[in-house]
N, C-alpha and C positions, 0 to 999 in steps of 0.2 A: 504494500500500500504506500501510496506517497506520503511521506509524513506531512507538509503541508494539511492534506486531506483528512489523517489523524488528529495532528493538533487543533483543525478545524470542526471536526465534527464530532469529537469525543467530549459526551457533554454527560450527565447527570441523566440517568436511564432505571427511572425505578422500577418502572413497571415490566416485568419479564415474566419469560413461560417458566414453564415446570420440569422442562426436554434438563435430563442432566447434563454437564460440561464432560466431554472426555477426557479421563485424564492426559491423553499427549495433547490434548490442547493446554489444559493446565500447568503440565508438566512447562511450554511455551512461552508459558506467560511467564510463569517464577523464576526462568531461565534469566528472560528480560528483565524482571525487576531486579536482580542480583547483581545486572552488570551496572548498575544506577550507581554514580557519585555521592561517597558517603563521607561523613566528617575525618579525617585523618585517617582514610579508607580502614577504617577499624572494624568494619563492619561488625557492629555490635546492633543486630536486629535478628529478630527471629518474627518469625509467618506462620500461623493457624489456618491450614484449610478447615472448614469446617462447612459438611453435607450430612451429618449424623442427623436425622432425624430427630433422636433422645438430646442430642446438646442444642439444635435450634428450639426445640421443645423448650429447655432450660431457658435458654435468652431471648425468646423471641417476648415474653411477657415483661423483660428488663426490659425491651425496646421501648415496645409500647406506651410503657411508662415514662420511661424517658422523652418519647416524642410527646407525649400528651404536655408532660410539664415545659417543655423548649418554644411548643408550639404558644401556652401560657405565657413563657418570660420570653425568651432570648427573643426566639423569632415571632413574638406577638404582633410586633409591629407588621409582619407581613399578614399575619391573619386578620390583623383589623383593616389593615386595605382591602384583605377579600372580604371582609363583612361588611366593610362600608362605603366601598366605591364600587357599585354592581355596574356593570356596561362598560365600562372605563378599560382603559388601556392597562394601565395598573393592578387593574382590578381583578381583569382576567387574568390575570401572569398573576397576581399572588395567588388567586383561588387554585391555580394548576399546581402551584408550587404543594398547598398546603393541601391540595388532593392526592397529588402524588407522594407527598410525606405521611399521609396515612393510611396510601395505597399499600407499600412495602411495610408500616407496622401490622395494617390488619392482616398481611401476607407474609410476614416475616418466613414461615416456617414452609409455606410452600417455593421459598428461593432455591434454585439448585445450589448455588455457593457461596459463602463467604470466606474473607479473608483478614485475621486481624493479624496487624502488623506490633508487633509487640519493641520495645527499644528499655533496657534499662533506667532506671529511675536517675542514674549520677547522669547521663548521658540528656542532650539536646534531644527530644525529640523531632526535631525541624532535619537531623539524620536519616531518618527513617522515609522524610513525603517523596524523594525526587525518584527513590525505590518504588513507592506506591503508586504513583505516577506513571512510572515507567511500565507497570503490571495494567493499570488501567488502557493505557495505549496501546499495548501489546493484547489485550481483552479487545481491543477496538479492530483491531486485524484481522484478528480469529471471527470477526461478525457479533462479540458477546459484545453487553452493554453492562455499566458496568456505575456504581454510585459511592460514592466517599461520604463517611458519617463517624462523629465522634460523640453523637449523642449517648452511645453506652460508656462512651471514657468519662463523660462529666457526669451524671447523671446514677451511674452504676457499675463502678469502675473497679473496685475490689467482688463485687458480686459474679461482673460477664470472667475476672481471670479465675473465679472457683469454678465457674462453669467449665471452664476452659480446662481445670486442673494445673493450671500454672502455681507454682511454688509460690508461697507471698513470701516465704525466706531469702527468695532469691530476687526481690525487688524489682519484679519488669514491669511496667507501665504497657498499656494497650492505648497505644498511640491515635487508633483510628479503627476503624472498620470498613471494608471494602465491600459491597455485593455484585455479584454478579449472574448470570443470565443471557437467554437470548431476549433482544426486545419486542415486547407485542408491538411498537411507533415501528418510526423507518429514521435513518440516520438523516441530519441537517444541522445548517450551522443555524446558532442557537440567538438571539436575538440579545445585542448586548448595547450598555451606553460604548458612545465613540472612545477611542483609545486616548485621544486629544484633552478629554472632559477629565480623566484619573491620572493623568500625565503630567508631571511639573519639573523640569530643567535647573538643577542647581539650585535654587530656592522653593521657596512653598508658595506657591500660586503663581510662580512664574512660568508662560506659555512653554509647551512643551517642543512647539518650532512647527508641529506638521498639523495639516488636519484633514479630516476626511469624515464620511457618516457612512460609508458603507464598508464591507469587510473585504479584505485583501486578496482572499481566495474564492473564485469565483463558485458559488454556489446555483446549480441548479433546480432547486429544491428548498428554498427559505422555508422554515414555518411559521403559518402565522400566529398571533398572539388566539385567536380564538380558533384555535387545530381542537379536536376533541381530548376527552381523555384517554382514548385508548392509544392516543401517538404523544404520551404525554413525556415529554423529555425538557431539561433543564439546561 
């Protein structure tokens, strides 16, 4: 795949089938994330696949929970935009976001895979993302789609590593959590503010030199802000 087209179209993909991931696809992907740029290439991380039924059984009710309270605090702000700008441009993109985020907790367990990326507690975990990234991308290859969440790291963080069975003597932190799947949508680049708008040159608020409002890799296929929920991708 081109990577332009990767870095382009690999977005936030909750909503996925049931079809399990083979493992030499898997095996492909984790290939990929290993070879990712790590802090003083120490590589001090370790990766849980996790498709056991009895351990998503375990944490998929930690999710839940987790997303129910994020949806509350963190990212309230987004669900009051979907509760109180109906019709609006806004409105619809947060309602899809906060649909799609209770898509995968009501469905946690019927996800073929996850993957928590686990990193030492003395250790950065900012070590561990350019690895999970690089898995994410390498999922985007293979046709899986695939979603980044640390809501079980804040939320239930000693709870998801007993699930796990990871030693708490041995101090790992579960960095994030990855799922993935194949997608019920269809790939597209994903609808973002201009690069120009989060961009500042040397000081804070100073123009970043370029500007432009559309995206650099030509896409056949935009999605619109009011695409249904079953091509719901982020």
């Amino acid at each position: 795949m081109d990577l332009r087209e990767a870095l382009y179209t690999t977005r936030t993909m909750r909503r996925v089938k049931p079809d399990p991931i083979p493992l030499p696809v898997q095996e492909r992907i984790m290939d990929a994330a290993i070879r990712a740029p790590n802090g003083g290439n120490l590589q001090k991380w370790r990766f849980i696949l996790v498709d056991s039924p009895e351990v998503k059984a375990a944490i998929g009710p930690l999710y839940r929970d987790a997303v129910a309270r994020g949806l509350a605090g963190y990212y309230g702000d987004a669900a009051a935009i979907a509760n109180g700008i109906p019709g609006s441009k806004e409105g619809v993109l947060a309602q899809r976001m906060v649909r799609s985020a209770n898509w995968l907790a009501d469905n946690f367990e019927q996800v073929p895979l996850f993957m928590f990326a686990l990193i030492p507690a003395t250790k950065s975990v900012g070590s561990v993302y350019p690895a999970v990234w690089s898995a994410m991308l390498a999922a985007r290859a293979e046709g899986v789609g695939s979603s980044l969440t640390t809501m079980l790291s804040v939320g239930h963080g000693l709870e998801t590593l007993a699930a796990l069975g990871v030693p708490f003597e041995e101090n790992w932190i579960n960095a994030c959590c990855v799922s993935f799947g194949y997608p019920t949508g269809r790939w597209a680049v994903a609808s973002r503010e201009p690069a120009h708008s989060v961009t500042y040159r040397n000081r804070w608020l100073e123009p970043a030199g370029f500007l432009g409002d559309s995206p650099l890799w030509p896409d056949p296929t935009p999605i619109p802000a009011t695409e249904p929920d079953h091509a719901d991708a982020l």
